[in-house]
N, CA, C and O atoms as a printed pandas DataFrame, in Angstrom:
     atom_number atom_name residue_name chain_id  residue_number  x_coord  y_coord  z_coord
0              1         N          UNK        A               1  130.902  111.258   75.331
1              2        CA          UNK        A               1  132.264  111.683   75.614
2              3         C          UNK        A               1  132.246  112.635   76.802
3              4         O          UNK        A               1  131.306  113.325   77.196
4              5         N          UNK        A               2  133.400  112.536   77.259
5              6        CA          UNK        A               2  133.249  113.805   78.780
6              7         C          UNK        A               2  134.519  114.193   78.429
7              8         O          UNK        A               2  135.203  113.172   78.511
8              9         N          UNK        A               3  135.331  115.285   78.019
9             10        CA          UNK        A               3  136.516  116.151   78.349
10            11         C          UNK        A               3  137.257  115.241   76.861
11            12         O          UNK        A               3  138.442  114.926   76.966
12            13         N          UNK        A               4  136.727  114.979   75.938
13            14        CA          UNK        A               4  137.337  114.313   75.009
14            15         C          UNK        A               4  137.576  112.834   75.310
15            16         O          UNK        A               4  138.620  112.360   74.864
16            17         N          UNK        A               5  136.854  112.132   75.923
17            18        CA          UNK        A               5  137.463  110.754   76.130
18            19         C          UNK        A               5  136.108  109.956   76.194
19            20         O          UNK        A               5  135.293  110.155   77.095
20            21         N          UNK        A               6  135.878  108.867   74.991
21            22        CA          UNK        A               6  134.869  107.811   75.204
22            23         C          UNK        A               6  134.211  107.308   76.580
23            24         O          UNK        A               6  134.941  106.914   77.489
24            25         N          UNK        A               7  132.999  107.328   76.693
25            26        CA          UNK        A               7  132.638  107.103   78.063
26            27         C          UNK        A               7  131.832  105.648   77.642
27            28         O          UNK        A               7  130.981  105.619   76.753
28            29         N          UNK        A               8  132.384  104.059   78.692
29            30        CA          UNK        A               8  131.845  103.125   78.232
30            31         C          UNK        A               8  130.459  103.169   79.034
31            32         O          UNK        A               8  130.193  103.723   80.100
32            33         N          UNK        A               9  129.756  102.496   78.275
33            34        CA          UNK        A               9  128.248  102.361   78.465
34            35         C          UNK        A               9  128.187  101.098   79.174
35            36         O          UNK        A               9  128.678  100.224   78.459
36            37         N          UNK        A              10  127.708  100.553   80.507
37            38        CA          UNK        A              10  127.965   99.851   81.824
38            39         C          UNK        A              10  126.362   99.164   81.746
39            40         O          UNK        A              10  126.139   98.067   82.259
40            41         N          UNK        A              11  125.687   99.661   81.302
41            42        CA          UNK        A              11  124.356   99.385   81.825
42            43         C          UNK        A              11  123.243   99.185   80.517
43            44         O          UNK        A              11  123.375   99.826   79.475
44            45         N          UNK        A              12  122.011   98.091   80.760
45            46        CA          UNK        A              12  121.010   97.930   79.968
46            47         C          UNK        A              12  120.475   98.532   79.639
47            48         O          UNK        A              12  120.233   98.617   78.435
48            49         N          UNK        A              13  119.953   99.341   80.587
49            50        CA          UNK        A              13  118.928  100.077   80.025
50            51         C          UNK        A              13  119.644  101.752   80.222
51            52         O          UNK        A              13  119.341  102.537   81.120
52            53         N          UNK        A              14  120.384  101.931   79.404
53            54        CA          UNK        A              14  120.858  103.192   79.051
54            55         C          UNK        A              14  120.091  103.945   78.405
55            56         O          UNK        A              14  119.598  103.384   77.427
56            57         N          UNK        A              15  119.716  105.242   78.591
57            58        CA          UNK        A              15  118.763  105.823   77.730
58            59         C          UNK        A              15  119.797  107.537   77.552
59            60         O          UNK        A              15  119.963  108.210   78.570
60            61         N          UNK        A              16  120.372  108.014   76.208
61            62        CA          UNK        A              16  121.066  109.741   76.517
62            63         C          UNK        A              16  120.359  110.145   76.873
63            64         O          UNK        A              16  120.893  110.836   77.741
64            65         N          UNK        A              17  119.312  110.330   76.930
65            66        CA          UNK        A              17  118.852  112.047   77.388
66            67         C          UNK        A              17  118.878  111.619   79.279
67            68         O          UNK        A              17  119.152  112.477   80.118
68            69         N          UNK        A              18  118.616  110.499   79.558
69            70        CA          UNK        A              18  118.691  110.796   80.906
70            71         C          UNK        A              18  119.888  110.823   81.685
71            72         O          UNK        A              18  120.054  111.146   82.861
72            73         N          UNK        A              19  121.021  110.264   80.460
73            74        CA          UNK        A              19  122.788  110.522   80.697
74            75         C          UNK        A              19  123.102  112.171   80.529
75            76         O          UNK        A              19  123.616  112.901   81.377
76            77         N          UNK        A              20  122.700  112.487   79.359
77            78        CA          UNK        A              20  123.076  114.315   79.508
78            79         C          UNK        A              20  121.956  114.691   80.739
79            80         O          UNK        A              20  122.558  115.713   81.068
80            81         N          UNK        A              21  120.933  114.666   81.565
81            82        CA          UNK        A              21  120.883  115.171   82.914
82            83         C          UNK        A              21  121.129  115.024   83.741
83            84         O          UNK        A              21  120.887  115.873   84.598
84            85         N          UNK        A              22  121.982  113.475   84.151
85            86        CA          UNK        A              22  122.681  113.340   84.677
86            87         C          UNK        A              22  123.717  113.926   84.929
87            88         O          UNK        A              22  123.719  114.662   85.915
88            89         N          UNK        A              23  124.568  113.830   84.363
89            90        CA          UNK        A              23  125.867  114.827   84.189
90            91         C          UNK        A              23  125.807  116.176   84.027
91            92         O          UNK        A              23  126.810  116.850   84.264
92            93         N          UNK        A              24  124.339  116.903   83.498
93            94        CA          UNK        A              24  123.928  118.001   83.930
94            95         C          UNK        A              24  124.178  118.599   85.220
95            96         O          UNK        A              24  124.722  119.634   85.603
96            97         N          UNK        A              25  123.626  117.651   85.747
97            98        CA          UNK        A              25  123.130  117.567   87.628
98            99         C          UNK        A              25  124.228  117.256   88.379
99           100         O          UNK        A              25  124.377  117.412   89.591
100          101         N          UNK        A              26  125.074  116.754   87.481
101          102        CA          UNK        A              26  126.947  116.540   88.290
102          103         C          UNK        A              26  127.469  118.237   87.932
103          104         O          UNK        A              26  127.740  119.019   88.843
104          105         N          UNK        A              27  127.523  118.498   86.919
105          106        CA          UNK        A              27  127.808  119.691   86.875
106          107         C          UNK        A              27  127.758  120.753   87.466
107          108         O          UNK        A              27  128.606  121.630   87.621
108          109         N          UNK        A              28  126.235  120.613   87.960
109          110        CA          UNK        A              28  125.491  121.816   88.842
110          111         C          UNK        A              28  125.796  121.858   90.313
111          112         O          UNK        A              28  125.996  122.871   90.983
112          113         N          UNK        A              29  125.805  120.174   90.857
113          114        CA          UNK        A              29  126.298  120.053   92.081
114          115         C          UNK        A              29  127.869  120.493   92.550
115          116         O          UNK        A              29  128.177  120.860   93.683
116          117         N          UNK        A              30  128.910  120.344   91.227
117          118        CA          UNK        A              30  129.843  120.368   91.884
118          119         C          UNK        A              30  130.272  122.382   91.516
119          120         O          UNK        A              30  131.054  122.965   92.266
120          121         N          UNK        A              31  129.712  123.005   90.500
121          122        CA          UNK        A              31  129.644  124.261   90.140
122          123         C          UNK        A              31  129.097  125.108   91.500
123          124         O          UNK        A              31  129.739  126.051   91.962
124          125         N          UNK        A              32  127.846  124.646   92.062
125          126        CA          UNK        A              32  127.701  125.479   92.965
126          127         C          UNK        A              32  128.482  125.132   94.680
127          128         O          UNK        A              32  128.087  125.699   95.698
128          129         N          UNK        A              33  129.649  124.078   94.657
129          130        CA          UNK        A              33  130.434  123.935   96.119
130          131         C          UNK        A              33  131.430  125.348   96.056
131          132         O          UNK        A              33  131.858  125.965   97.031
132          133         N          UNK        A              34  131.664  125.664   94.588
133          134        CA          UNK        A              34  132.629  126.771   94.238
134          135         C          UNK        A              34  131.940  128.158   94.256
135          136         O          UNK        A              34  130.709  128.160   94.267
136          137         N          UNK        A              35  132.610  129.350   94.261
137          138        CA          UNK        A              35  132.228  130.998   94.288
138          139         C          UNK        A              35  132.136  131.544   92.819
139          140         O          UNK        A              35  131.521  132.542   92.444
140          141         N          UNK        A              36  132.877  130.674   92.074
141          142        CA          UNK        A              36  132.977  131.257   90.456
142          143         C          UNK        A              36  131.002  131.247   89.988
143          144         O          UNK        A              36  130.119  130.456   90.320
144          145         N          UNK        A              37  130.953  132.718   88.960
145          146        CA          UNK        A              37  129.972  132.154   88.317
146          147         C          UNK        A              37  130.162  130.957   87.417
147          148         O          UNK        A              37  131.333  130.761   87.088
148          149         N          UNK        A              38  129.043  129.910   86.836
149          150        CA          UNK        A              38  128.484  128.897   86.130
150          151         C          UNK        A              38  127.684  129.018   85.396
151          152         O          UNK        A              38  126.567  129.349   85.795
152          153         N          UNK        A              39  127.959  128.771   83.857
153          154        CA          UNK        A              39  126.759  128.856   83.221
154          155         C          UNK        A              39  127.182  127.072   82.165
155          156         O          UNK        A              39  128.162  126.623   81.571
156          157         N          UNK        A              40  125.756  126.604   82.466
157          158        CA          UNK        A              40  125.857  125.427   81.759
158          159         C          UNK        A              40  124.521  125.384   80.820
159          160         O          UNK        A              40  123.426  125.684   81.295
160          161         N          UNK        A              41  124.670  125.017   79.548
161          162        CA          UNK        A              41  123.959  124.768   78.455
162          163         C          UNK        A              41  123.898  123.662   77.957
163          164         O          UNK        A              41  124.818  123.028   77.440
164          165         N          UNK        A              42  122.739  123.347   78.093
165          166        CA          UNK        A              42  122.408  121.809   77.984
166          167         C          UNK        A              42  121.318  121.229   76.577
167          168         O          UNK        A              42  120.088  121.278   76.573
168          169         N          UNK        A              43  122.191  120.712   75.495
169          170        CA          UNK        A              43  121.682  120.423   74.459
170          171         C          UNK        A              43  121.150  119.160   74.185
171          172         O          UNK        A              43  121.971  118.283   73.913
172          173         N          UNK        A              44  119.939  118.860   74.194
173          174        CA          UNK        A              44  119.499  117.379   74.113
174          175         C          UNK        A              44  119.471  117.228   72.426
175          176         O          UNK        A              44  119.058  117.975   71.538
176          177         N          UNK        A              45  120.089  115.941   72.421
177          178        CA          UNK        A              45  119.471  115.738   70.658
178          179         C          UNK        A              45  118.036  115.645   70.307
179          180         O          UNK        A              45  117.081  116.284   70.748
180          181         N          UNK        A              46  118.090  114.761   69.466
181          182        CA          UNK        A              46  116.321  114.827   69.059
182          183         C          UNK        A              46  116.642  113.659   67.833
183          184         O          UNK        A              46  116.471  113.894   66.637
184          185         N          UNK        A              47  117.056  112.585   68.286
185          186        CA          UNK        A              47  117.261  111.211   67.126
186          187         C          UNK        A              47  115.822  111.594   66.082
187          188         O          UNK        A              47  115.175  112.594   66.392
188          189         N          UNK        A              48  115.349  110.714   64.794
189          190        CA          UNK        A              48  114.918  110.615   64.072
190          191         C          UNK        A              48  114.432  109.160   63.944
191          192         O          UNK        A              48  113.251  108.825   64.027
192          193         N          UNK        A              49  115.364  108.417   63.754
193          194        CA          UNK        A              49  115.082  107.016   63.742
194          195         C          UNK        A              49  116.559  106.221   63.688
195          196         O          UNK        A              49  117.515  106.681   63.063
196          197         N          UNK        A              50  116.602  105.085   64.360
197          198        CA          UNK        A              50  115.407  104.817   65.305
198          199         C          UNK        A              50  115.034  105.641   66.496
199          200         O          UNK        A              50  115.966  106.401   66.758
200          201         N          UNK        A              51  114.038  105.780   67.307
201          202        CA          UNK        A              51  113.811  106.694   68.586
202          203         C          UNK        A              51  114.260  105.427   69.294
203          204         O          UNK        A              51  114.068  104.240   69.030
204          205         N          UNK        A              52  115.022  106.135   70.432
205          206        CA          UNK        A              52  116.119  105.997   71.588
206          207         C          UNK        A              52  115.265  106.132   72.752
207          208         O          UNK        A              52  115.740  106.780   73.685
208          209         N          UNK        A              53  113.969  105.598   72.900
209          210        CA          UNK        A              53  112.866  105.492   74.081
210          211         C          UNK        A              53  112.426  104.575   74.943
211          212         O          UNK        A              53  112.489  103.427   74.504
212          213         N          UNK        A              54  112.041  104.683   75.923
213          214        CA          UNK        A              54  111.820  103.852   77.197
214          215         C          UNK        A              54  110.451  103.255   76.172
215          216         O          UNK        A              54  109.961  103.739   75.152
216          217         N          UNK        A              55  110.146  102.128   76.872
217          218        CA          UNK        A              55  109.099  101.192   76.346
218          219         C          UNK        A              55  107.622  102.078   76.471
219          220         O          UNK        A              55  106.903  102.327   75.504
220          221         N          UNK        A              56  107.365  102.462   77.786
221          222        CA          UNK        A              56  106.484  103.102   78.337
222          223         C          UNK        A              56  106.048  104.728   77.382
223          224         O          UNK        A              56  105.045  105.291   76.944
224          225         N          UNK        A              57  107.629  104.954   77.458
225          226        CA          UNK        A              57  107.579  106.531   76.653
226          227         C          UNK        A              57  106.585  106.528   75.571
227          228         O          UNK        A              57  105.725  107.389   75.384
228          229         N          UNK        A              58  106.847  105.205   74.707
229          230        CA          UNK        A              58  106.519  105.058   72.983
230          231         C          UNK        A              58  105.097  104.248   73.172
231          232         O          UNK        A              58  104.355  104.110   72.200
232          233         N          UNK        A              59  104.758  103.733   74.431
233          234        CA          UNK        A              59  103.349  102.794   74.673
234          235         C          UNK        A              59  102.419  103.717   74.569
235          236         O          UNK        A              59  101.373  103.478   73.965
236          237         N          UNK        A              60  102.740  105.255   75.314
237          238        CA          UNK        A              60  102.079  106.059   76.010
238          239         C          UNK        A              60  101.882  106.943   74.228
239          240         O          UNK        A              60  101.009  107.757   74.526
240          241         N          UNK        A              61  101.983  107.028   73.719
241          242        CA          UNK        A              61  101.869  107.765   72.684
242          243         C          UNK        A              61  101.670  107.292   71.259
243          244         O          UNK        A              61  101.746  107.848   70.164
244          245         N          UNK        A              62  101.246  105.457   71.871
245          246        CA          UNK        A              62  101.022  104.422   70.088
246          247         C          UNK        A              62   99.403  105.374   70.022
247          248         O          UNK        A              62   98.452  105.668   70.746
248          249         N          UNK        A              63   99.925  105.574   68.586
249          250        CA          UNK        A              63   98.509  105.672   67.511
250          251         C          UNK        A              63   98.152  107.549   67.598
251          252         O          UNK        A              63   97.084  108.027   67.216
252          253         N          UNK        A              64   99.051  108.192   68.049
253          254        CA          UNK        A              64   99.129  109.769   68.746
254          255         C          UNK        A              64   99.589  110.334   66.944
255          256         O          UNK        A              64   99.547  111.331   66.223
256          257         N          UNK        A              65   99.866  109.400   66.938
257          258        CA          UNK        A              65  100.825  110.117   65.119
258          259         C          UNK        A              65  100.230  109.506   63.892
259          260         O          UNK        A              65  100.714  109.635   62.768
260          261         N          UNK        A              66   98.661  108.527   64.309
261          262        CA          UNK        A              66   98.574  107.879   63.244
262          263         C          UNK        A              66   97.946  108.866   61.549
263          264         O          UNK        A              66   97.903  108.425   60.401
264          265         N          UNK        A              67   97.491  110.483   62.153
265          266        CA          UNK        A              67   97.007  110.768   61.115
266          267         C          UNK        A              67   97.959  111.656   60.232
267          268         O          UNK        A              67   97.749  112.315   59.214
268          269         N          UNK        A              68   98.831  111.483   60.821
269          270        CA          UNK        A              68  100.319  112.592   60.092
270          271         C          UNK        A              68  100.593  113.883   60.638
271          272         O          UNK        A              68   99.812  114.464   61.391
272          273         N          UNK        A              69  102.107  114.506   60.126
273          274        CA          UNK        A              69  102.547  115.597   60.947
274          275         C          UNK        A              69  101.424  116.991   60.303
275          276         O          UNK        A              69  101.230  118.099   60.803
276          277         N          UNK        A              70  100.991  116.535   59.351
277          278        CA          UNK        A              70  100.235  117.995   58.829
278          279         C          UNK        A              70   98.570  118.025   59.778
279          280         O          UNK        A              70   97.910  119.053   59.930
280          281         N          UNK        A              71   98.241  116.878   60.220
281          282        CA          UNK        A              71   97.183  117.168   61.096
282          283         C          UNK        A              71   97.963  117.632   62.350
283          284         O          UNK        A              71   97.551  118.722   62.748
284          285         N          UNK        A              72   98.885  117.158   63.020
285          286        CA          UNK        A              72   99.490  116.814   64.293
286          287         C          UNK        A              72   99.499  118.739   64.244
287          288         O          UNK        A              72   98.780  119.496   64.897
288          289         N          UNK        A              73  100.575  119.093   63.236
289          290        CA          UNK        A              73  100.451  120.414   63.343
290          291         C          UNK        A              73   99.555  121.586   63.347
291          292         O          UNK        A              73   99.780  122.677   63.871
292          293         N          UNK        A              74   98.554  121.231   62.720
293          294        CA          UNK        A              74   97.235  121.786   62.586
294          295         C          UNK        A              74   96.319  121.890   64.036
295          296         O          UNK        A              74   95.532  122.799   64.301
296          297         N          UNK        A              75   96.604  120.836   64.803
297          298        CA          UNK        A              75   95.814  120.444   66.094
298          299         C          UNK        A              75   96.738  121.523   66.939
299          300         O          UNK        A              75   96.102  122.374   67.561
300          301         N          UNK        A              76   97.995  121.561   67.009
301          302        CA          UNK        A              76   98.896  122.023   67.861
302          303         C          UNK        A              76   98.425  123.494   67.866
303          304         O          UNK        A              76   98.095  124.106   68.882
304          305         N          UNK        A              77   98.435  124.106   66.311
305          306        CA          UNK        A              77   98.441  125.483   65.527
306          307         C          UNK        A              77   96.799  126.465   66.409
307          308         O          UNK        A              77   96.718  127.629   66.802
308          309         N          UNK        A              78   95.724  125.296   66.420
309          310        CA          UNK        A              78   94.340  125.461   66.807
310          311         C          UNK        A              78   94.503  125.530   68.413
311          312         O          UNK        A              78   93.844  126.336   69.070
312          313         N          UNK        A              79   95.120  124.928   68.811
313          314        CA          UNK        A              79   95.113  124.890   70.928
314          315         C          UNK        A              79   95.967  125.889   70.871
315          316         O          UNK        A              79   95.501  126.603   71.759
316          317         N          UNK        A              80   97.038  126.547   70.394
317          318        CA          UNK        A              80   97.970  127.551   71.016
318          319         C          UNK        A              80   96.749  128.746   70.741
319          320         O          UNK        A              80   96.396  129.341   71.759
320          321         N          UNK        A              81   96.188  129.078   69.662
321          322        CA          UNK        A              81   95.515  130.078   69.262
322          323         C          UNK        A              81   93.971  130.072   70.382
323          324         O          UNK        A              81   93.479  131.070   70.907
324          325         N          UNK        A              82   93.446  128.558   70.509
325          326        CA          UNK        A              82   92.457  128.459   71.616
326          327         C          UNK        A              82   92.684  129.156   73.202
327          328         O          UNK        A              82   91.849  129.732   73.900
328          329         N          UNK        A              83   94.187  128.862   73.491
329          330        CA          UNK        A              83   94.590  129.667   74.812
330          331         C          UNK        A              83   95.356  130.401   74.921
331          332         O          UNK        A              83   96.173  130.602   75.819
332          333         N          UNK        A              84   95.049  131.157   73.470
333          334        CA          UNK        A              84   95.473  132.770   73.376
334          335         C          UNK        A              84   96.660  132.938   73.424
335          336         O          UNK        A              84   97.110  133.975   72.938
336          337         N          UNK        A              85   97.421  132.109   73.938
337          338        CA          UNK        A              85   99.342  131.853   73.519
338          339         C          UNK        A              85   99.697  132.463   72.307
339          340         O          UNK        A              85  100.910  132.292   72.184
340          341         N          UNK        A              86   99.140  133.251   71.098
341          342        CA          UNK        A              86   99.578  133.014   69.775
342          343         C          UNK        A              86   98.266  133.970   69.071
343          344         O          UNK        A              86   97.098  133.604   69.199
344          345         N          UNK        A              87   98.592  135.048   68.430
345          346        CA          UNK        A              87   96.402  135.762   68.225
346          347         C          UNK        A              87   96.182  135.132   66.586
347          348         O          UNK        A              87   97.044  135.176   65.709
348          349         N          UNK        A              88   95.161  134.699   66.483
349          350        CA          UNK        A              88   94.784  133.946   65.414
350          351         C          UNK        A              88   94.752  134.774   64.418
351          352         O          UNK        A              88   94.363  134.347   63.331
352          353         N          UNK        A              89   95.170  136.199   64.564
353          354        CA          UNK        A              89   95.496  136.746   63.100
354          355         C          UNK        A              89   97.118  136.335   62.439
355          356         O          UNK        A              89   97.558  136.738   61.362
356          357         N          UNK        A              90   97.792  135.472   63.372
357          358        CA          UNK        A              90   99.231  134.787   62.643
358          359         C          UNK        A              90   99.258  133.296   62.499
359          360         O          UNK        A              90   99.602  132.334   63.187
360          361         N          UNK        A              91   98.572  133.588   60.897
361          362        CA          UNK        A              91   98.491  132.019   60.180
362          363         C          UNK        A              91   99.433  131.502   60.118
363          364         O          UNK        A              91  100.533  131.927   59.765
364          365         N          UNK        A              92   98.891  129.779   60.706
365          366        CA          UNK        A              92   99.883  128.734   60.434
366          367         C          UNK        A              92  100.626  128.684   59.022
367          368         O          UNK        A              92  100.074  128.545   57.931
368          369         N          UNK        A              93  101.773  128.803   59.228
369          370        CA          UNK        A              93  102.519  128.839   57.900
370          371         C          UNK        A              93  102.451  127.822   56.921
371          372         O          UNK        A              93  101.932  126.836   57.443
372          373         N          UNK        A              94  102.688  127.652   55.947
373          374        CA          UNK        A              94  102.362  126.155   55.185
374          375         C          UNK        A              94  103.809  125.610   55.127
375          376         O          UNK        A              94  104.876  126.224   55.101
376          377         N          UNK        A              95  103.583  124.473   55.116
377          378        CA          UNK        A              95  104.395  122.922   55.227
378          379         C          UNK        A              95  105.681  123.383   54.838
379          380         O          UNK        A              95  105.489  124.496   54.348
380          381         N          UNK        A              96  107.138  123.055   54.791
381          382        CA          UNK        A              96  107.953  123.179   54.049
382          383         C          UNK        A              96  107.981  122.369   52.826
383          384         O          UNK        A              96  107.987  121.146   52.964
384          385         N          UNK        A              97  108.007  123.063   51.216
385          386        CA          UNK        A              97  107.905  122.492   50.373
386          387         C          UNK        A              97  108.956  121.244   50.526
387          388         O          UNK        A              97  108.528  120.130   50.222
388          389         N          UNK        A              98  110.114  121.351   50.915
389          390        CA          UNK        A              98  110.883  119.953   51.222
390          391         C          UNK        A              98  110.541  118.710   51.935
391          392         O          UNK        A              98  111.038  117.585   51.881
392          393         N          UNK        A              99  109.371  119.297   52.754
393          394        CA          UNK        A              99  109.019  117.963   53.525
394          395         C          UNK        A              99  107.826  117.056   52.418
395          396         O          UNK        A              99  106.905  117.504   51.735
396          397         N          UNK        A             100  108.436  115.310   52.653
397          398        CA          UNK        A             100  106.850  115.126   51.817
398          399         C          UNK        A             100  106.097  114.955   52.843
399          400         O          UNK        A             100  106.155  115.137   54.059
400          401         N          UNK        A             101  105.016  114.369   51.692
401          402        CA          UNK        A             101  103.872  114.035   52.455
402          403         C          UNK        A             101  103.889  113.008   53.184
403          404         O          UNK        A             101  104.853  112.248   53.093
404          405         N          UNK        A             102  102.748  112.710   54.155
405          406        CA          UNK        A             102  102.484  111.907   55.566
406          407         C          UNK        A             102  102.252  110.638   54.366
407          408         O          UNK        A             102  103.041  109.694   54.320
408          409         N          UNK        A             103  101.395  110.718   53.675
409          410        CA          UNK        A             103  100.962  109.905   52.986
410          411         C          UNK        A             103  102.306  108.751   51.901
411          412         O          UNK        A             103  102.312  107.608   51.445
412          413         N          UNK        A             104  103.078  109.719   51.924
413          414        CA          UNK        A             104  104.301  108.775   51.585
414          415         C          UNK        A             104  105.379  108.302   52.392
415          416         O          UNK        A             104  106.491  108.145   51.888
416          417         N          UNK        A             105  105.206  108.111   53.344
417          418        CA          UNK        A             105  106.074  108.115   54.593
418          419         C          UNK        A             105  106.449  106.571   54.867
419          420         O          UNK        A             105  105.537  105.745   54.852
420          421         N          UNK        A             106  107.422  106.277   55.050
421          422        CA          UNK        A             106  107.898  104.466   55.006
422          423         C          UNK        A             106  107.307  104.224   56.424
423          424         O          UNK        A             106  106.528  103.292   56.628
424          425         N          UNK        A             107  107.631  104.941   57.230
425          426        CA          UNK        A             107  107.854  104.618   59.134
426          427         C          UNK        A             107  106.885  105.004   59.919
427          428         O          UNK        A             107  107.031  105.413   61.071
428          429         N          UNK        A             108  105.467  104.846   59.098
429          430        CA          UNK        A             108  103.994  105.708   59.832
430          431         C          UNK        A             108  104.134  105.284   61.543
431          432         O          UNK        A             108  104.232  106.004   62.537
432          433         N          UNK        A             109  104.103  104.149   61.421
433          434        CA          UNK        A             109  103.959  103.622   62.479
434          435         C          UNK        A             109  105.142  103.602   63.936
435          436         O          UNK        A             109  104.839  103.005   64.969
């Protein structure tokens, strides 16, 4: 939507997130021809399923998730603390009891 009004979708390979920077980047161009300050905030979603991705995006990352989010996080938790981003006396928190497990998961793949 732009200003309350359905915006039709023209094209194949449409992808949002590269429509909200688009229109980001319309924003910015036509914000700075003017003297007013501009402040624009730019919220990308974050779909779930299905993912809304270029072919390449999802090629580039088959088999990146095959051992589950509790390793994925664990790996992440170990490199921030490896380059000192984070001091390894602030333990990774444990899982949210709401989330299940990797191991029961319909959509591993």
């Amino acid at each position: 939507m732009r200003n309350d009004v359905f915006i039709s979708i023209e094209q194949d390979d449409f992808y949002y997130t590269d429509a909200i920077s688009d229109e980001a980047v319309r924003m910015i161009e036509w914000a700075s021809e003017g003297k007013q300050p501009f402040f624009l905030f730019v919220s990308y979603t974050a779909p779930h399923w299905p993912l809304h991705a270029r072919e390449e995006d999802i090629t580039r990352f088959e088999g990146r998730f095959r051992e589950g989010w509790d390793v994925l996080r664990r790996e992440r938790y170990e490199r921030l603390v490896e380059s000192k981003i984070i001091d390894e006396k602030w333990r990774l928190s444990p899982r949210d009891e709401d989330s299940f497990a990797w191991e029961t998961s319909q959509h591993k793949e």
